[in-house]
Structure formats: C-alpha cells, structure tokens
N, C-alpha and C positions, 0 to 999 in steps of 0.2 A: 504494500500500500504506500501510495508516492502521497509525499503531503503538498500542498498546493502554496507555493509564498506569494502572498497576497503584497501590494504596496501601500506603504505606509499611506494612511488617509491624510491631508490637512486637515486643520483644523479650523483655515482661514476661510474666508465665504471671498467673493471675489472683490468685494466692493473693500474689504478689509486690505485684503493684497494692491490695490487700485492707491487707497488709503496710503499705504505704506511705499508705495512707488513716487507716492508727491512729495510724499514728506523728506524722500531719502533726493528728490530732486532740486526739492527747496533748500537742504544743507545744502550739497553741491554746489548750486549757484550762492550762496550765499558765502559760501569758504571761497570763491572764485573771485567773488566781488571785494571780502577781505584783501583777499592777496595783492588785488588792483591795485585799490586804496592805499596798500603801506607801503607799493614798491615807491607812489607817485609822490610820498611826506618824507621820502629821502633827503631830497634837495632842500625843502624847508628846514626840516630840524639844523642842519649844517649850516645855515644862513641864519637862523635864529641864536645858533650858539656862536658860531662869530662874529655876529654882530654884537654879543652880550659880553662876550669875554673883552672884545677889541675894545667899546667903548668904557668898560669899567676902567682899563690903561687912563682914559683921559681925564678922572677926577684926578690925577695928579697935578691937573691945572684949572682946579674949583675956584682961582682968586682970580684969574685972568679970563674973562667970558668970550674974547675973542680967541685964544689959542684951544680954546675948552671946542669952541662949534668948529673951529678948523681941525680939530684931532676928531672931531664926531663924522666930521663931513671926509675924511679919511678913513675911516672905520664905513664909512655907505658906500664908498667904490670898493674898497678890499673884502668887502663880504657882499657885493653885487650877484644875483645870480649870473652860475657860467666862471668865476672866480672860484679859484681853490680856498681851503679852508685856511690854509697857513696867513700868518701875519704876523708883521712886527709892528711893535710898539711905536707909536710915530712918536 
C-alpha cells in the first residue's frame, strides 16, 4: 500500500497573499526612495560643515566688523558648492 503525499495547503486566501505583495512593494519603493534621498544630502552636509567650521576661524576678528564679513565672505567661496571641503584659515 503506496501512501499518497499530498501538498502542503496555505493557509492564505488570495486576497491575503494580494495583501502581502503590496505591502512587500510599498517597502521596496520606499527603501529605494530612502536610498535617493541620502545619496542626494551628500553635498549639503559637507557645505554645511565647512561652512560652520570655516567661519567659527573668523571670530578671531569679533572687534574689527570689516575683517570679521571679509573672513565670512571667504568662508562663502571656499565652501561654495562644487569646492572641496578642505580650507584654510584666512
């Protein structure tokens, strides 16, 4: 006597698997969109932190208000987007 193997039943109805095919589409797209988004905040953060580092150099000239916005207005071209992050101290 041969025994018959039968395949396993789901247990999903279709609309549940239907369910579960959106939801696994909606991460997808939505890890895809992340990914975008943080390749494209590259360039800002690096323009934000050289901008912040550079101009902190120029309260070394907090009594003089014209050397102070001429070391600030040096610090806006050297951390310019498209400019590397390096800088020196004007």
């Amino acid at each position: 006597m041969e025994k018959k193997v039968t395949p396993p039943v789901s247990n999903r109805s279709g609309i549940e698997k239907e369910t579960m095919m959106m939801m696994k589409k909606m991460i997808a797209f939505a890890l895809i969109l992340f990914v975008i988004s943080s390749l494209n905040m590259d360039g800002v953060e690096c323009q934000i932190d050289c901008y912040d580092s550079c101009s902190t150099g120029c309260v070394a000239y907090f009594g003089d208000p014209r050397r102070m916005q001429r070391c600030d207005r040096k610090c806006q071209i050297q951390c310019a987007p498209g400019n590397s992050f390096t800088f020196s101290l004007p």
